[in-house]
Each structure stands twice: as structure tokens, then as C-alpha cells.
C-alpha positions as semicolon CSV with decimal commas, in nm:
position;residue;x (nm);y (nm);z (nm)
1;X;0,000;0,000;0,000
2;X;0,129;0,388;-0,047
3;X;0,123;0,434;0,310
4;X;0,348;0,155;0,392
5;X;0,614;0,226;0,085
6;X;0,573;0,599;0,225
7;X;0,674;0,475;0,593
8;X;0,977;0,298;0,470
9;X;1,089;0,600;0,274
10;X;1,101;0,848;0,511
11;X;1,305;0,582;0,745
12;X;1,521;0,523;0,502
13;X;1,618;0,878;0,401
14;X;1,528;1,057;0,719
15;X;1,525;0,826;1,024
16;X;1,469;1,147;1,273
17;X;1,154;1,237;1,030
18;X;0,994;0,941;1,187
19;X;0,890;1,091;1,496
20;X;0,660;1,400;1,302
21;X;0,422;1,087;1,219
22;X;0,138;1,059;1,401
23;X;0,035;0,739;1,596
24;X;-0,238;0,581;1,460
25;X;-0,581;0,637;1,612
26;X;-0,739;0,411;1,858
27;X;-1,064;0,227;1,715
28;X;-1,391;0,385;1,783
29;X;-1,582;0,176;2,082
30;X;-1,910;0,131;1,985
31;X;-2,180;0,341;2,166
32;X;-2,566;0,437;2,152
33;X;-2,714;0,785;2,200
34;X;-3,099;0,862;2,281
35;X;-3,306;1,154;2,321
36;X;-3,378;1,235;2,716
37;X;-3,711;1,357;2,775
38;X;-3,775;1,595;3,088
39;X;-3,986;1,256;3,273
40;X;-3,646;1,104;3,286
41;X;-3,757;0,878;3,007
42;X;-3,456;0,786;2,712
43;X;-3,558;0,697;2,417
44;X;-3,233;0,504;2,223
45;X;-3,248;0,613;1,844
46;X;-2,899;0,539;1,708
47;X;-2,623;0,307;1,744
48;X;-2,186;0,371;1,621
49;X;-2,059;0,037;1,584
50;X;-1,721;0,193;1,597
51;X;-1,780;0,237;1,179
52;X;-2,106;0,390;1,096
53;X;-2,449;0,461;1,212
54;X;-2,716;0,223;1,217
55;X;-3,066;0,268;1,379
56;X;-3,184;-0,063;1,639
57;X;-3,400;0,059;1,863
58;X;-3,829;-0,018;1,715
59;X;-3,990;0,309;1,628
60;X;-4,316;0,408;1,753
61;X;-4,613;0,185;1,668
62;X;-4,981;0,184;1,748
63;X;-4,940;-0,159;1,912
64;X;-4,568;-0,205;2,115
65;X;-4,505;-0,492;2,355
66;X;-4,292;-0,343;2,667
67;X;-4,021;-0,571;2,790
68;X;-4,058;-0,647;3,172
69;X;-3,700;-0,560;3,252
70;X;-3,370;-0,450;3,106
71;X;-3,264;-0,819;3,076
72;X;-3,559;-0,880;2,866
73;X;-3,494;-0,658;2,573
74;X;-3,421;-0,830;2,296
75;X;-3,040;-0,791;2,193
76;X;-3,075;-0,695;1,844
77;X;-3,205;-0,355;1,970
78;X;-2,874;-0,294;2,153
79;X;-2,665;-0,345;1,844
80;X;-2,319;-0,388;1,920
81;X;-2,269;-0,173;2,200
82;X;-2,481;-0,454;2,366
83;X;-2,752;-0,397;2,680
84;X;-2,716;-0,009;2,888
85;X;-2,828;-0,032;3,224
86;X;-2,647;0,363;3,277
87;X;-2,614;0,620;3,068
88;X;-2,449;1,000;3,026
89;X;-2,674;1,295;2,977
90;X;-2,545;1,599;2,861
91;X;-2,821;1,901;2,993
92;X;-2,555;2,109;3,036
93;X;-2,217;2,182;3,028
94;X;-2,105;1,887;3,286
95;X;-2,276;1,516;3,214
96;X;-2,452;1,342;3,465
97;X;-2,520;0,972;3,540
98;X;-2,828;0,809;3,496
99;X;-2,912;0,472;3,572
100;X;-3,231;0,272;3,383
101;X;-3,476;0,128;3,618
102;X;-3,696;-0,037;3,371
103;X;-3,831;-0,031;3,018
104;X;-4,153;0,109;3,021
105;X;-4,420;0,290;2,739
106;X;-4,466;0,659;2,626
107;X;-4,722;0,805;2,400
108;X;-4,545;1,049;2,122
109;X;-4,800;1,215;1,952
110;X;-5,092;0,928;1,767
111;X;-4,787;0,638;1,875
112;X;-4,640;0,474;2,160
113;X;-4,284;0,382;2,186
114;X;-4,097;0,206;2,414
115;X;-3,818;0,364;2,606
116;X;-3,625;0,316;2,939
117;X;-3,708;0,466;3,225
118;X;-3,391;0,670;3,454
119;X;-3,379;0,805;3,817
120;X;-3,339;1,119;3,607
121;X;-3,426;1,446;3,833
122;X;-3,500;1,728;3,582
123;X;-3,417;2,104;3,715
124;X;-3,784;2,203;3,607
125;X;-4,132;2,009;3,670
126;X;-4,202;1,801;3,397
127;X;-4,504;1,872;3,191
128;X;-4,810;1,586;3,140
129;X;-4,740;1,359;2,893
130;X;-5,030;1,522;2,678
131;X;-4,763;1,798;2,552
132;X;-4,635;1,719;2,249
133;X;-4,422;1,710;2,095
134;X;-4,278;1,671;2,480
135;X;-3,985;1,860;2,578
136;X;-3,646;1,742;2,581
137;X;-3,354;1,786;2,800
138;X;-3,034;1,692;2,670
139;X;-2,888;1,389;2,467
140;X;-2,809;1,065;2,641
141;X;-2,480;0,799;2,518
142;X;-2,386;0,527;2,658
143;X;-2,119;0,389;2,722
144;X;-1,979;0,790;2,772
145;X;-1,861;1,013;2,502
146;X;-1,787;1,341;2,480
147;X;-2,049;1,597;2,314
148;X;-2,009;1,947;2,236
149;X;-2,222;2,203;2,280
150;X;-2,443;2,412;1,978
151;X;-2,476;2,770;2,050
152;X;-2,828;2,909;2,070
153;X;-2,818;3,290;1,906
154;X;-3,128;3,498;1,914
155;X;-3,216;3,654;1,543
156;X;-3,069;3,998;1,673
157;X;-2,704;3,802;1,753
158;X;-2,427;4,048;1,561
159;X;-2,245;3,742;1,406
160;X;-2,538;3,666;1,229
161;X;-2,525;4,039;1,023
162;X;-2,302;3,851;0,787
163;X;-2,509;3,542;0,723
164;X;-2,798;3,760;0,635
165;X;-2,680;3,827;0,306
166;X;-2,584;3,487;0,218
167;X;-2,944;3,392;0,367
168;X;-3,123;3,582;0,160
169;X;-2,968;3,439;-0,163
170;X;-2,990;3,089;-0,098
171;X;-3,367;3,186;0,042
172;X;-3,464;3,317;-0,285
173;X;-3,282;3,057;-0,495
174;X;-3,494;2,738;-0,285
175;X;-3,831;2,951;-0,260
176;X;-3,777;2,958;-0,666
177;X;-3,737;2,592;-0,686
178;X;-4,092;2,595;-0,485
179;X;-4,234;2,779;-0,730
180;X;-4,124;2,622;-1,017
181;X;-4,275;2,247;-0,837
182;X;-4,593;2,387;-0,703
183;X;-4,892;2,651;-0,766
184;X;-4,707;2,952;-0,592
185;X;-4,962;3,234;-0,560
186;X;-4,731;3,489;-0,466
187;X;-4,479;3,639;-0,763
188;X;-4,141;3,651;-0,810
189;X;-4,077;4,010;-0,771
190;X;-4,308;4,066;-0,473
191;X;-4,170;3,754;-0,314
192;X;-3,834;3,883;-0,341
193;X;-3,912;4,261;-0,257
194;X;-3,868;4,223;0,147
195;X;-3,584;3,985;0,289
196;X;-3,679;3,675;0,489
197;X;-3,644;3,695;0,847
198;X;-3,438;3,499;1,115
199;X;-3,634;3,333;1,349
200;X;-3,405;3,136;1,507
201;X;-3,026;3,004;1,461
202;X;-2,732;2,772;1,598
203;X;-2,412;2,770;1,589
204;X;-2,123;2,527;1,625
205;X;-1,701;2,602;1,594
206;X;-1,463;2,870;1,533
207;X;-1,306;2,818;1,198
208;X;-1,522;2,672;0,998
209;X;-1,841;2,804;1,180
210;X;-2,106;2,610;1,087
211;X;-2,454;2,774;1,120
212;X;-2,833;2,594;1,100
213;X;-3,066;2,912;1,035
214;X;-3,475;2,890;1,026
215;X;-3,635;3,187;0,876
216;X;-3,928;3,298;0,719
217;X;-4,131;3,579;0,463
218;X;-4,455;3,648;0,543
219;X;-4,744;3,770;0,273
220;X;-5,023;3,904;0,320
221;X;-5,359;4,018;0,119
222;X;-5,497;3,717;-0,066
223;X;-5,808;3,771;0,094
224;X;-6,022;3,824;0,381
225;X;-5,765;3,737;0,677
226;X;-5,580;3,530;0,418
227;X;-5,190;3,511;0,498
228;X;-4,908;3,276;0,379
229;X;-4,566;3,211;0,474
230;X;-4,248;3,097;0,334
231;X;-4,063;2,905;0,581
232;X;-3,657;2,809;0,521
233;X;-3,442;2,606;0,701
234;X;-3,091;2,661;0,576
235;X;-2,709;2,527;0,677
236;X;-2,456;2,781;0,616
237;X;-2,076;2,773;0,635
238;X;-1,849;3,072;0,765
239;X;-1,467;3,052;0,675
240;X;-1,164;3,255;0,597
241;X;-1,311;3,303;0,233
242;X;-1,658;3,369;0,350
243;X;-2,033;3,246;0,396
244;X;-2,138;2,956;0,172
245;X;-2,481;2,781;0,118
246;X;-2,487;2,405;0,231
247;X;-2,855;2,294;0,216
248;X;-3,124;2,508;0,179
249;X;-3,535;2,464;0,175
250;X;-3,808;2,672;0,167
251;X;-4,199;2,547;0,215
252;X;-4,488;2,825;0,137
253;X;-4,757;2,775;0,472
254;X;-5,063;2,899;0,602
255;X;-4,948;3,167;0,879
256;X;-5,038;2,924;1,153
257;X;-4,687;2,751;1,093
258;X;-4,847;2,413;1,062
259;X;-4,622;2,228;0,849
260;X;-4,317;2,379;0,980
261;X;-4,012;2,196;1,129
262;X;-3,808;2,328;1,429
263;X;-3,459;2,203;1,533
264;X;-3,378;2,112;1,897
265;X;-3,023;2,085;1,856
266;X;-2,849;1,811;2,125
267;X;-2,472;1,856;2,057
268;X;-2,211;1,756;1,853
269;X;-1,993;1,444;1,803
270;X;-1,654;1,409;1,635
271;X;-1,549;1,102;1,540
272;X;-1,251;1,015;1,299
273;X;-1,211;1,396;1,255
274;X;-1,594;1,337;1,097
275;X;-1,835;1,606;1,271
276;X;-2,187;1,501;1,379
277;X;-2,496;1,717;1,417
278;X;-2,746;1,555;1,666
279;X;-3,063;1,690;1,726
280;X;-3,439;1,651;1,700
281;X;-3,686;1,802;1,438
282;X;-4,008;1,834;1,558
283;X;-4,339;2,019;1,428
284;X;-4,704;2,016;1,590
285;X;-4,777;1,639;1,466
286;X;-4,440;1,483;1,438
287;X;-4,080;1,423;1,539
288;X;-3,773;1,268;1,446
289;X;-3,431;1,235;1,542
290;X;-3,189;1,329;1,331
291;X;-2,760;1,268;1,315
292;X;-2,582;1,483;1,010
293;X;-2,230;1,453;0,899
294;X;-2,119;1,810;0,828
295;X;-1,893;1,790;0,525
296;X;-1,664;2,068;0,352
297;X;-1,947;2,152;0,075
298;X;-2,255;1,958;0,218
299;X;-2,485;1,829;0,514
300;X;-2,574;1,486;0,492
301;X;-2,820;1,267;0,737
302;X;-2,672;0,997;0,852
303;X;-2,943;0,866;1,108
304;X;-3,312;1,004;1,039
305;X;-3,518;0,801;1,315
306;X;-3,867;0,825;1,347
307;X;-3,972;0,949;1,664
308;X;-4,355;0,966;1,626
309;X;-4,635;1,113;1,489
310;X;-4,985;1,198;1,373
């Protein structure tokens, strides 16, 4: 192999050169994260076997059989990480421990789902289990790993003056693609005469910065009380040479917002210098759980787990 005929070169030539080479990495150990729910409830949803993703864990049915205890779940939900009986959840900036006291059942929106129950103690009351989709606190792994944090930033944040631009392009560009698939209403040059507005964004690293923005355009006057939105969801990239466009979307909506998807972002993961996204993307009726590699020109969804809905 090159790498080997490269080795012997540089030994060869330049025995002192040996020591710039980097040891080899140890293998990944395999591990499974889940979403932790604010009843102290986790609900497993992806599994690294130390190569790639896989999902194990049964998504939410109408009819679910609960196991009695840990012992009885069946082991091809585990995957290769095998049976968790603790787990690390990351609500904050420091982890806790959590240990599993039993399988049990949840309804998530029209579903049920199976997840395991912790001796979780949230810092807030938790809500009835009617709320959906049902808040969540954090991201539980087992066995541990460590997760960054994403960076909330409120629409008026000043980093986010120079995505703006770069928004409002890419905005544009997807809401044409709409258009061009759909019966738009609303034309071109009065779509594009005001520029969409951030509703919400995260933010994760320093150089690149990668940025998950949710924004919208509202229009108004179809009617009697008639209004319409456009809603994006866009990733952006910030770098020495600027602000580029990773994935954009854009989905025209009654003002009510039904239809739209919000991000609860979890943290990030970085694994063979690979950078993973985790969070969950929820709307009135649904959610799902969601892992994205972050490349150099693209997002792309590694793990997208069904978490319930209507």
C-alpha cells in the first residue's frame, strides 16, 4: 500500500523524520445515543458500531409490547454496543449519570414507543405527557462520550449580520425551486421585494463556523384574513473566504406555521475527525431524530429516526 512504501521511505532517508508521524488512532468503541425527555424517560435512536451509524432501537407503533425488565430486551435492539443499564446525559455543560430502572411505554404524539425509564431528576417540573411534541432535556450515550455544545443565538445576535446576506440568496434561490414544483400564488418580484427573516439560529465552531438558520417571509392580502408564509431552514458555512450555502429549503404555509419543522439541537460528536450534528426536528404532529455529517461543501443525514407522529 502507499502508506506503507511511504513509511519505509522516510526511514530510510530521514530516520529522525519518523517521529513527526502521528500514531495511529485508537478504534472507535461502539456506543448508543438517545433523546432524554424531561420525565427522565430515554428513548435510544442510534447506534456507532465503531464504523457507521445504524438505527436498532423499534420506532413508535400503534401496538408495542414493553419488555418487563432490562434483561428482557431483545439484543438486536442494543446493536453492538450490547444492553445499557447507565447512561451520560449531557443538559448542560457537565454530564450526569443516569441509571435505567426499567423499560416502560410513552405516548409520542398518535404512537407509543418504548423507552427506558432513569432516576433522572430534571431542574424544572415536567409537563403531562399530553404535551407534544414533549420537551427534551439533553442527549443521552452510553457507554460515555464526549459531546459538544451548539450555541443558541437569538435573530438579533451580531455574528449573524453577515449570514444575512448569504441567507437571503440561498432563500430566494430554494423559494424559486418551490415555485417552479408547485402553484405559488405569490410572484417573483413581490416575493423577493422584502428579505426573509431569522427566526431562530445555531451555531457550532470557530473556523469553519457552521450555522443551522430557520427563517421565514410572510405575505399578506390574498383575501379576507388570508396570509401565507415561506418558511426556510438553511445550513450555512463561515470561513476565511466567507459564507457559503450548504442545504437550503423553503416550504410556502398557512401563517399558523403548521407544516413547519423546528430544530432542537443536542450537541455535537466528532469522530474520525468526521463532525456530527445531533438533534431533533419536531413540528405540531411529528418528530424525528436526526444525526448529520457536516462535510466541507454539504450536510448529509446519517441517522433520520422516526420518533412519532400523527
Amino acid at each position: 500500500m502507499r502508506l506503507a512504501i511511504g513509511v519505509a521511505l522516510v526511514v530510510a532517508v530521514a530516520p529522525l523524520a519518523v517521529h513527526a508521524l502521528q500514531a495511529p488512532q485508537a478504534p472507535q468503541a461502539p456506543f448508543t445515543i438517545g433523546a432524554l425527555r424531561r420525565d427522565g424517560i430515554v428513548v435510544p435512536f442510534a447506534t456507532f458500531d465503531g464504523k457507521s451509524w445504524s438505527i436498532r432501537w423499534p420506532r413508535p407503533s400503534l401496538d408495542v409490547s414493553i419488555p418487563i425488565n432490562l434483561t428482557s430486551v431483545p439484543s438486536g435492539w442494543w446493536g453492538k454496543p450490547g444492553p445499557r443499564d447507565t447512561w451520560q446525559a449531557w443538559t448542560g455543560s457537565d454530564p450526569k449519570t443516569l441509571r435505567v430502572r426499567q423499560p416502560d411505554g410513552i405516548d409520542v404524539h398518535c404512537t407509543r414507543q418504548i423507552g427506558l425509564r432513569t432516576d433522572y431528576r430534571p431542574d424544572q417540573p415536567a409537563p403531562p405527557w399530553t404535551e407534544q411534541p414533549y420537551p427534551k432535556d439533553g442527549l443521552a450515550v452510553s457507554p460515555p462520550q464526549p459531546v459538544e455544545k451548539i450555541s443558541i443565538l437569538q435573530p438579533v445576535a451580531p455574528e449573524l449580520v453577515g449570514v444575512k446576506q448569504t441567507l437571503t440568496e440561498a432563500f430566494n434561490k430554494a423559494e424559486r425551486e418551490t415555485a417552479s414544483r408547485f402553484n405559488y400564488a405569490i410572484a417573483q418580484s413581490r416575493r423577493e421585494s422584502d428579505n426573509p427573516q431569522i427566526e431562530m439560529a445555531y451555531a457550532y465552531g470557530t473556523t469553519p463556523r457552521i450555522y443551522y438558520v430557520e427563517s421565514s417571509r410572510v405575505y399578506r392580502g390574498f383575501g379576507t384574513g388570508d396570509c401565507r408564509m415561506a418558511f426556510g431552514t438553511g445550513w450555512f458555512r463561515a470561513d476565511a473566504w466567507g459564507i457559503t450555502p450548504l442545504a437550503m429549503t423553503v416550504d410556502l404555509l398557512q401563517c399558523d406555521k403548521y407544516g413547519a419543522t423546528y430544530m432542537y439541537p443536542f450537541g455535537v460528536m466528532t469522530i474520525a475527525e468526521k463532525i456530527y450534528w445531533i438533534a431533533q426536528f419536531s413540528g405540531w404532529d411529528h418528530e424525528r431524530f436526526v444525526v448529520v455529517e457536516i462535510k466541507p461543501k454539504e450536510v448529509v443525514a446519517v441517522v433520520n429516526a422516526w420518533g412519532g407522529g400523527c
